[in-house]
C-alpha positions in Angstrom: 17.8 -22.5 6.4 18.9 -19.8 8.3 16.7 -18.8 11.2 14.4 -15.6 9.5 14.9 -11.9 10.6 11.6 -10.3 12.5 11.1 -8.4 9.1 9.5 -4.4 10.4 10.4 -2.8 7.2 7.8 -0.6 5.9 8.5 -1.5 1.8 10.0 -3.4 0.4 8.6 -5.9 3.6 8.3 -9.1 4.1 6.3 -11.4 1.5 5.1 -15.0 2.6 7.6 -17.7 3.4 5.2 -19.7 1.4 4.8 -17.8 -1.8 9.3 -17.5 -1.4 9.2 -21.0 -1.3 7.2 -21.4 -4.7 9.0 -18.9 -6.4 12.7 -20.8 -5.3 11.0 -24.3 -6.8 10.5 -22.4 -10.1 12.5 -20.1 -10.4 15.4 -22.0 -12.4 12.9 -23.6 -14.5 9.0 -22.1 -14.7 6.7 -25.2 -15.1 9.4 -27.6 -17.8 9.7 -24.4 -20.0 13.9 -24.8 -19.3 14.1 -21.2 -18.0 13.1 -18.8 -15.3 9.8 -16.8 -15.5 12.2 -13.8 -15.7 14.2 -14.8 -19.0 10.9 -15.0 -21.2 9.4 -12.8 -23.9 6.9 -10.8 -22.6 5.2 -11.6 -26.0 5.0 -15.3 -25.2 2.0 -16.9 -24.8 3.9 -18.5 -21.3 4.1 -15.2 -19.7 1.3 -14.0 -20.9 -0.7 -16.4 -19.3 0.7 -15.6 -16.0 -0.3 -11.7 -16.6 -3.4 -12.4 -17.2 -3.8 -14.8 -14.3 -3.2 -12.2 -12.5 -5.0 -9.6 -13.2 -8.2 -11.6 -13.1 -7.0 -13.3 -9.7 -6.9 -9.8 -8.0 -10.5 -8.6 -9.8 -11.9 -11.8 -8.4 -10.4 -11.0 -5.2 -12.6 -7.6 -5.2 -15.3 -8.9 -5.8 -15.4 -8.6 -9.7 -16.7 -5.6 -9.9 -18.0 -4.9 -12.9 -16.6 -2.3 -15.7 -13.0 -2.3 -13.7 -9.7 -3.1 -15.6 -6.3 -3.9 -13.7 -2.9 -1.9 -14.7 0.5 -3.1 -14.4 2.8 -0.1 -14.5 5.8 1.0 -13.2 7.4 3.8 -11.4 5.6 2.9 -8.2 2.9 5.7 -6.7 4.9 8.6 -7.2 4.7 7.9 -11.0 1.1 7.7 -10.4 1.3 11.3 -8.3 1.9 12.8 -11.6 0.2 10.5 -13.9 -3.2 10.9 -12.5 -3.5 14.7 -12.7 -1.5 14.4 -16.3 -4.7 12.0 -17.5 -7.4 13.3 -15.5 -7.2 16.5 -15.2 -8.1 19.0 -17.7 -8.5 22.6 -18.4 -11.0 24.2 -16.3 -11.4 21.1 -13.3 -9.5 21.1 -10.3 -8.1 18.3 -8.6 -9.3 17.9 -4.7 -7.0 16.3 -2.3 -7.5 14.7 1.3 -4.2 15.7 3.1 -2.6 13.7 5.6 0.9 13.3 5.9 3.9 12.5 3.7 2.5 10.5 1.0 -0.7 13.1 0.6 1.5 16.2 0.5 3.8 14.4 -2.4 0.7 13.2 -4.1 -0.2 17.3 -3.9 3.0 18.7 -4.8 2.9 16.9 -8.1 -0.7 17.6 -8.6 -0.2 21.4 -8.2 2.5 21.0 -11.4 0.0 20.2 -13.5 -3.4 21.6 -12.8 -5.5 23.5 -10.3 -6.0 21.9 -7.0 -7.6 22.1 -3.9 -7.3 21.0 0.1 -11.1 19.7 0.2 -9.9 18.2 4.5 -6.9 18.5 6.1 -5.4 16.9 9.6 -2.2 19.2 9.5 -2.9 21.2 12.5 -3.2 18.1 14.5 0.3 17.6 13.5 -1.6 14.3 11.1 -1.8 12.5 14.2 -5.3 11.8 12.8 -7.3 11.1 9.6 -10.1 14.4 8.9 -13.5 13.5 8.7 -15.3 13.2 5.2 -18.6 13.5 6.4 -19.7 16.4 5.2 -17.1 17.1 2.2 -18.2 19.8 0.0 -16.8 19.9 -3.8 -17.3 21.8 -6.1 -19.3 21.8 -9.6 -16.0 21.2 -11.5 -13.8 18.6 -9.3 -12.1 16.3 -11.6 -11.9 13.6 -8.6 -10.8 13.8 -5.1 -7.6 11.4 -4.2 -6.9 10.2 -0.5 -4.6 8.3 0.6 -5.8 5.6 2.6 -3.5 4.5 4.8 -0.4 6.6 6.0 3.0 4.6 6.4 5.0 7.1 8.1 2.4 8.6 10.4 0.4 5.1 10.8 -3.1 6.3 10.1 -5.9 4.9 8.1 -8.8 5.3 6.9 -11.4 3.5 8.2 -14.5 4.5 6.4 -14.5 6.0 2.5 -16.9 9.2 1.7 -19.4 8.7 -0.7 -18.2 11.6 -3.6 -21.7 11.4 -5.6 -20.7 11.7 -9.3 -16.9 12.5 -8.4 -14.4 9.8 -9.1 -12.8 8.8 -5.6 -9.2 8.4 -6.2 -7.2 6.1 -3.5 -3.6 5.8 -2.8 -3.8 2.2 -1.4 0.1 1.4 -1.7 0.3 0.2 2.4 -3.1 -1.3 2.9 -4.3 -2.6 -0.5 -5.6 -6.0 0.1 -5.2 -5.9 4.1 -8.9 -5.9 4.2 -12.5 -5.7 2.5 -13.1 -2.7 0.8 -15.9 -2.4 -2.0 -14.2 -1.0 -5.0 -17.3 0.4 -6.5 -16.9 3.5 -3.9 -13.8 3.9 -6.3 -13.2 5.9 -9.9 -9.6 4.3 -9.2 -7.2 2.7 -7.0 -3.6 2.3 -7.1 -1.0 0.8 -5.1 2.9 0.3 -5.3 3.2 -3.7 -4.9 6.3 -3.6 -2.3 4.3 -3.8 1.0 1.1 -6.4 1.0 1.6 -7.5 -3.3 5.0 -9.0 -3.8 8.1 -7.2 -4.8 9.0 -3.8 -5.4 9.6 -2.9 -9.8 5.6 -3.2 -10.1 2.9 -0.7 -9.4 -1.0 -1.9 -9.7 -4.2 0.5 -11.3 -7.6 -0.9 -10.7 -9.6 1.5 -12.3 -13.4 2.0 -13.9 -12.5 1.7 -17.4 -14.6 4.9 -18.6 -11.5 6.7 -16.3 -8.6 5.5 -18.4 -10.1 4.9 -22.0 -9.4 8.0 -23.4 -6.2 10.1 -22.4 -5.0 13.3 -23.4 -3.3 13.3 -26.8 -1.1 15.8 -25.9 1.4 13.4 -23.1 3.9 11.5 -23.3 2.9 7.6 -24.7 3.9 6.0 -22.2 2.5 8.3 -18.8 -1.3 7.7 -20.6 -3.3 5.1 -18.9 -4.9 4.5 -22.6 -1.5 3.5 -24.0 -1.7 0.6 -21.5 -4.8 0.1 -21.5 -5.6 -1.1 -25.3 -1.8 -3.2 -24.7 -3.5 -4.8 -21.9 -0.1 -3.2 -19.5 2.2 -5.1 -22.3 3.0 -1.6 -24.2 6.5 -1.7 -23.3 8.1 -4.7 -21.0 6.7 -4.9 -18.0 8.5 -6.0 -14.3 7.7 -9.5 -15.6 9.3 -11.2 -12.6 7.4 -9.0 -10.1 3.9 -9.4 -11.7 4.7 -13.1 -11.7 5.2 -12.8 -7.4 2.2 -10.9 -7.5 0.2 -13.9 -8.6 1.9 -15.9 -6.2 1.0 -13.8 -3.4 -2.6 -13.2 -4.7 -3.2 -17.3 -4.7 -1.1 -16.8 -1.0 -4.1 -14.5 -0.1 -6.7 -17.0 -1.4 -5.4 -19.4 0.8 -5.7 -17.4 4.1 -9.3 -17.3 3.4 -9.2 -14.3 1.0 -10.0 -10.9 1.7 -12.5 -11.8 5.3 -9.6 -13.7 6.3 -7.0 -11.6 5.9 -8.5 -8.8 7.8 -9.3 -10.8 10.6 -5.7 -11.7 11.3 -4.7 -8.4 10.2 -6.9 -6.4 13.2 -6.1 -9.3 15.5 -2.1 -8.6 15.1 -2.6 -5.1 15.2 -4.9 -5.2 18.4 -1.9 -7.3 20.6 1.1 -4.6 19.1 -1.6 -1.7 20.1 -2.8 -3.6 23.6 0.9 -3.6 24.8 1.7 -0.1 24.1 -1.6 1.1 25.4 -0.8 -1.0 28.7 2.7 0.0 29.3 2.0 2.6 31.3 3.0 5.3 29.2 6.8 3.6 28.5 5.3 3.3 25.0 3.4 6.1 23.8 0.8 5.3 20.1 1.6 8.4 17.6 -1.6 8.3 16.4 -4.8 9.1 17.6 -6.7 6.0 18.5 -9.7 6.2 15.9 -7.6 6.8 12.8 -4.9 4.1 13.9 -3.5 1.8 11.4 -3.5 -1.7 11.1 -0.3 -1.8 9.1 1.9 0.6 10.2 1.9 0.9 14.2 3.9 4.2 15.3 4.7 4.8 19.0 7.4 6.8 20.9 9.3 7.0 23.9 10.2 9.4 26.6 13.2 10.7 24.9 14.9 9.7 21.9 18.3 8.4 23.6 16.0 5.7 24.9 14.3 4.9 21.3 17.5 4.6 20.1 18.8 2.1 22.7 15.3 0.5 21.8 16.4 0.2 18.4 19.5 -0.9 19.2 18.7 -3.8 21.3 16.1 -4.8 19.3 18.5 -5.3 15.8 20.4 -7.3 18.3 17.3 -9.7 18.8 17.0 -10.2 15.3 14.1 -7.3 14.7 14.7 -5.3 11.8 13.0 -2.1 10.6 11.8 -1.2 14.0 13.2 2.9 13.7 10.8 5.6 12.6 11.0 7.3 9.4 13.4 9.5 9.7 10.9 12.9 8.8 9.3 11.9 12.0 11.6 9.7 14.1 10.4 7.8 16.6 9.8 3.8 16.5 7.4 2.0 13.7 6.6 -1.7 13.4 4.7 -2.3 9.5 2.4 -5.0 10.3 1.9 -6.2 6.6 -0.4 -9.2 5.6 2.4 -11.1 5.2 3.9 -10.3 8.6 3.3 -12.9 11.0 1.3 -13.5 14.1 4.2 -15.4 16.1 6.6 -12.3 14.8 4.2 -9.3 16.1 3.8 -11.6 19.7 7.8 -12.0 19.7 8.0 -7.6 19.5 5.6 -7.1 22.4 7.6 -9.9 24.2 10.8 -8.0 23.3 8.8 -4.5 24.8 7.9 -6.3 27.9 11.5 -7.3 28.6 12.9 -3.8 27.2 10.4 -2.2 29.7 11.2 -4.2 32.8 15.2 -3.4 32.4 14.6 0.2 31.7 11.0 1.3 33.1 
């Protein structure tokens, strides 16, 4: 095998060597059936068993909480942007939002076309170099839920501690750090999470949701955007990314293996603690984008003293076998996504790479 790229990309990113290894050994033929995973009937009890696998395999993963269902949709999170307010948002609520970069404002945008909403924190004026505090959030009488998204991937910030929202359903965007460490879904009315960054494969989009949330939608949508419709068809309504949800199970065991959720973090905070130590010790040749208590542990942003140097940065880097290293390009600068799969030796490789860069051009 060809010697593997330093995969950076912020989604679709890197999924373990492992789980692609597993999926190659079955892929022509899934466990003697004489075909590939992909060529089944959704309808067959083969598949099906897969599906189901792994939707319990991520509950269990959680914790089990009880009174949760898992979703496998499509249309990744900005389907859900839209979906969400469509489903749980009804005449005379409003919707509060937590807004703190790109992937808030588009979650808000969409929101606004349906319903009335509201900005219940904000960390716009700080340019969302930060998360806000939700300590003291006040909502109103009639919020349908408040949505957040937890982790930023273009600004790299996250949130490291969830508000307690009383009777309001809390409402997480997790699509960049679901997974990446131990949360306790019971905070939650619902998460949901495009699967392309810490799940497997872009084509499948996860819910994990108190059922009481997505038992009864409004008659008056489309079939197919109501969480009911795939709900009662246990996500089989129409045919789902069957390939995808089948990597999903594969990473999930993958995750299991690494000493589940505990274990995962640990590595997680440990890899973004070295990327984060050798920016912070450069001297100011590497500057962090975001402020140090709302920092992310997937997605590490940083800049340089001008932008002909980030681009020589880039450049040298691609040339070293790092990909995915350049900023997104609303923001620009430099961003390395850290995902679970990511690994240690690759993150220890980049800060090598910065060293040398640093010493030829400090």
């Amino acid at each position: 095998m060809s010697k593997r790229a330093y995969n950076f990309n912020a989604g679709p990113a890197a999924v373990p060597l492992e789980v692609l290894g597993r999926a190659q050994a079955e892929f022509v033929d899934y466990q003697d059936n004489g075909m590939s995973i992909m060529e089944m009937s959704h309808r067959g009890a083969v598949y099906e068993g897969v599906h189901n696998e792994a939707q319990s395999r991520l509950l269990n993963l959680l914790g089990n909480p009880e009174g949760y269902k898992v979703l496998f949709l499509q249309g990744g999170a900005s389907t859900q942007f839209a979906m969400l307010p469509m489903n749980l948002l009804s005449e005379g609520k409003t919707a509060g939002y937590v807004k703190t970069g790109s992937w808030a404002n588009k979650a808000i945008s969409e929101a606004k076309l349906i319903g009335d909403t509201f900005i219940a924190a904000s960390s716009e004026e700080n340019q969302y170099k930060s998360v806000p505090s939700l300590a003291n959030l006040q909502l109103p009488e009639n919020a349908a839920y408040l949505h957040l998204t937890s982790n930023e991937t273009i600004e790299g910030t996250q949130f490291q501690e969830f508000p307690d929202t009383g009777n309001v359903p809390l409402i997480a965007d997790m699509s960049s750090d679901i997974l990446s460490r131990s949360i306790d879904v019971k905070n939650f009315g619902m998460i949901y999470a495009g699967a392309q960054k810490n799940l497997g494969p872009s084509g499948v989009t996860v819910v994990i949701a108190r059922e009481e949330l997505i038992q009864n939608s409004p008659k008056h949508i489309p079939t197919v955007l109501r969480y009911d419709t795939h709900t009662k068809n246990n996500s089989l309504y129409n045919t789902p990314p069957s390939f995808s949800i089948y990597m999903v199970n594969q990473v999930l065991k993958w995750i299991e293996e690494q000493g589940s959720l505990a274990g995962i973090e640990a590595k997680n905070r440990e890899k973004a603690q070295l990327l984060y130590n050798a920016i912070d010790n450069s001297g100011g040749f590497f500057r962090g984008f975001a402020d140090a208590d709302s920092r992310s542990n997937m997605n590490v942003t940083f800049r340089m003293a001008s932008e002909d140097l980030e681009k020589q940065f880039i450049k040298a880097s691609e040339q070293e076998g790092f990909v995915g290293l350049k900023g997104h390009r609303s923001v620009g600068g430099l961003r390395a996504s850290i995902y679970n799969a990511v690994p240690y030796e690759h993150i220890k490789a980049l800060v090598d790479f910065m060293g040398e860069f640093q010493r030829k051009n400090g």
